[in-house]
Residue frames as a rotation matrix with the C-alpha (Angstrom) as fourth column:
UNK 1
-0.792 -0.229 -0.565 -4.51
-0.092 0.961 -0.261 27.86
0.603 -0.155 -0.783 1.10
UNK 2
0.369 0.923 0.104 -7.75
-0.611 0.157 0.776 26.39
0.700 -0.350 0.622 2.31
UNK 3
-0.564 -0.693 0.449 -7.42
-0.804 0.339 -0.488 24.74
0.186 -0.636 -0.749 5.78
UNK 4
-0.839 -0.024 -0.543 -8.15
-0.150 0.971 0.188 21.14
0.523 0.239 -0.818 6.04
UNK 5
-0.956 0.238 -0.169 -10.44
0.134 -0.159 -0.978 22.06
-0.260 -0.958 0.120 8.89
UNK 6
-0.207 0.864 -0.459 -12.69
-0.418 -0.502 -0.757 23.59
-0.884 0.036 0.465 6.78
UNK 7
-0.469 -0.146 -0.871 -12.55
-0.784 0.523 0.334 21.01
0.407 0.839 -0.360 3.95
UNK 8
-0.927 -0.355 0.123 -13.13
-0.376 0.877 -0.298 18.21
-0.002 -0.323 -0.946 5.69
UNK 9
-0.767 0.619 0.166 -16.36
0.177 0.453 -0.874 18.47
-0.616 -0.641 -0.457 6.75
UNK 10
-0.037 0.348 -0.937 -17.65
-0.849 -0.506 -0.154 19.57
-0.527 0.790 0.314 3.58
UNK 11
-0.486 -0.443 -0.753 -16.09
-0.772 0.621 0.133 16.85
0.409 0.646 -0.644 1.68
UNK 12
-0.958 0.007 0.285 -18.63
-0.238 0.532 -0.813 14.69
-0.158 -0.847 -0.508 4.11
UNK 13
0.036 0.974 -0.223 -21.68
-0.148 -0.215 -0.965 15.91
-0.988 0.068 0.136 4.12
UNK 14
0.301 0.768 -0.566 -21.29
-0.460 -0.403 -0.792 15.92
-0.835 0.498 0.231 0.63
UNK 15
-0.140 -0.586 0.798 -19.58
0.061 0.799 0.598 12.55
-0.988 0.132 -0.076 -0.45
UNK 16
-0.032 0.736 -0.676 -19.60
-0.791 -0.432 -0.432 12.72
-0.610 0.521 0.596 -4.32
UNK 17
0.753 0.507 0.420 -21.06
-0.357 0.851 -0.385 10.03
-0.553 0.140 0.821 -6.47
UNK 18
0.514 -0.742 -0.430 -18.06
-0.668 -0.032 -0.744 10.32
0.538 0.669 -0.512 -9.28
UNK 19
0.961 -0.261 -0.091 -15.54
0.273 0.840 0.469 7.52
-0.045 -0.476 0.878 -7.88
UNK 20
0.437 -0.535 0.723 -12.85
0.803 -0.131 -0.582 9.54
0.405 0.835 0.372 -9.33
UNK 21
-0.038 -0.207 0.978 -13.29
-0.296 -0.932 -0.209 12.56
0.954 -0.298 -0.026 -7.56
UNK 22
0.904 0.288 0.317 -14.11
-0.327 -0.013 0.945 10.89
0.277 -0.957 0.082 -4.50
UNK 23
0.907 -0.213 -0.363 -10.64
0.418 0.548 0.725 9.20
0.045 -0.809 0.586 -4.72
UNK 24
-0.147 -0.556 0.818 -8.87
0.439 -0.778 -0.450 12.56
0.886 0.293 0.359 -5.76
UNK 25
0.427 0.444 0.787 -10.39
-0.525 -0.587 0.616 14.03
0.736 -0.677 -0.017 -2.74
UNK 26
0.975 -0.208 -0.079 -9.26
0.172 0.479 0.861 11.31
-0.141 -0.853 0.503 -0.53
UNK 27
0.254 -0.943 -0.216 -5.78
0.932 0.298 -0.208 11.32
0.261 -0.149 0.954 -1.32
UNK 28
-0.177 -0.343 0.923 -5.58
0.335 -0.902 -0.271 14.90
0.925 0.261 0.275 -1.19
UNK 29
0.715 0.473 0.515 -7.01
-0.539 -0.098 0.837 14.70
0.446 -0.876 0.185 2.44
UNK 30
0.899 -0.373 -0.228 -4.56
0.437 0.764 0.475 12.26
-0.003 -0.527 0.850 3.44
UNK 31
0.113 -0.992 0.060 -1.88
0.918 0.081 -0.389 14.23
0.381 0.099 0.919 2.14
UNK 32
0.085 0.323 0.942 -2.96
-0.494 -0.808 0.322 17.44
0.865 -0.493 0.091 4.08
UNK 33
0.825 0.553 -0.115 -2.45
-0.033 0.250 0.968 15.22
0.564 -0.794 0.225 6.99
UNK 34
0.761 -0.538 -0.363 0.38
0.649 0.619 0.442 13.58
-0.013 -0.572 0.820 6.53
UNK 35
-0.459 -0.695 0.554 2.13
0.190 -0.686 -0.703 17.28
0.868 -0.217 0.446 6.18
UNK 36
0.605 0.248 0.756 0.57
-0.602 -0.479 0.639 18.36
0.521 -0.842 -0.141 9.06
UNK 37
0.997 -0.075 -0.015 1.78
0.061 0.663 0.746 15.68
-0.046 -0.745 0.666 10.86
UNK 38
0.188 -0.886 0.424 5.43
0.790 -0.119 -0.601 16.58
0.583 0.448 0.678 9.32
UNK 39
0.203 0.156 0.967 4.68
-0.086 -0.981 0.176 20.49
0.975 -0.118 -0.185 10.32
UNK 40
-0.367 -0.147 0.919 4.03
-0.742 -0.550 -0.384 19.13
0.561 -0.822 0.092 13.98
UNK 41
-0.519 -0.135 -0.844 4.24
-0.131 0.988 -0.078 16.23
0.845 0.070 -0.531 14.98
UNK 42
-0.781 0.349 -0.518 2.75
0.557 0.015 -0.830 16.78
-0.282 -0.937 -0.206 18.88
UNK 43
-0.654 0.641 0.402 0.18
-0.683 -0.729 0.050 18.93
0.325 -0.242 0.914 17.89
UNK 44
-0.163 0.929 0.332 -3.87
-0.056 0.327 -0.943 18.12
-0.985 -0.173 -0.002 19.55
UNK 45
-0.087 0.605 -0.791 -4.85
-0.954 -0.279 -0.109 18.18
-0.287 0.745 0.602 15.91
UNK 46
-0.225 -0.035 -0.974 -3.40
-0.745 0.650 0.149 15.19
0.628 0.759 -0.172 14.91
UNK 47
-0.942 0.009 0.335 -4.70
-0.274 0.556 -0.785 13.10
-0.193 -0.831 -0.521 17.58
């Protein structure tokens, strides 16, 4: 498992052009949040 941390900013810098992937990528980013946010609700991350 690859940690969102290190995804994220990748997935920035290198926005791709495809519209498809770009909104496969978003959802998949959102849903890496919204478990985190499940996982631990108080954490500093999700702030």
């Amino acid at each position: 498992v690859i940690n969102i941390k290190e995804t994220l900013p990748l997935f920035m810098e290198h926005q791709p052009g495809d519209k498809p992937l770009r909104e496969m990528t978003f959802m998949h980013i959102v849903k890496s949040i919204k478990r985190m946010n499940l996982e631990h609700p108080q954490s500093t991350e999700n702030s």
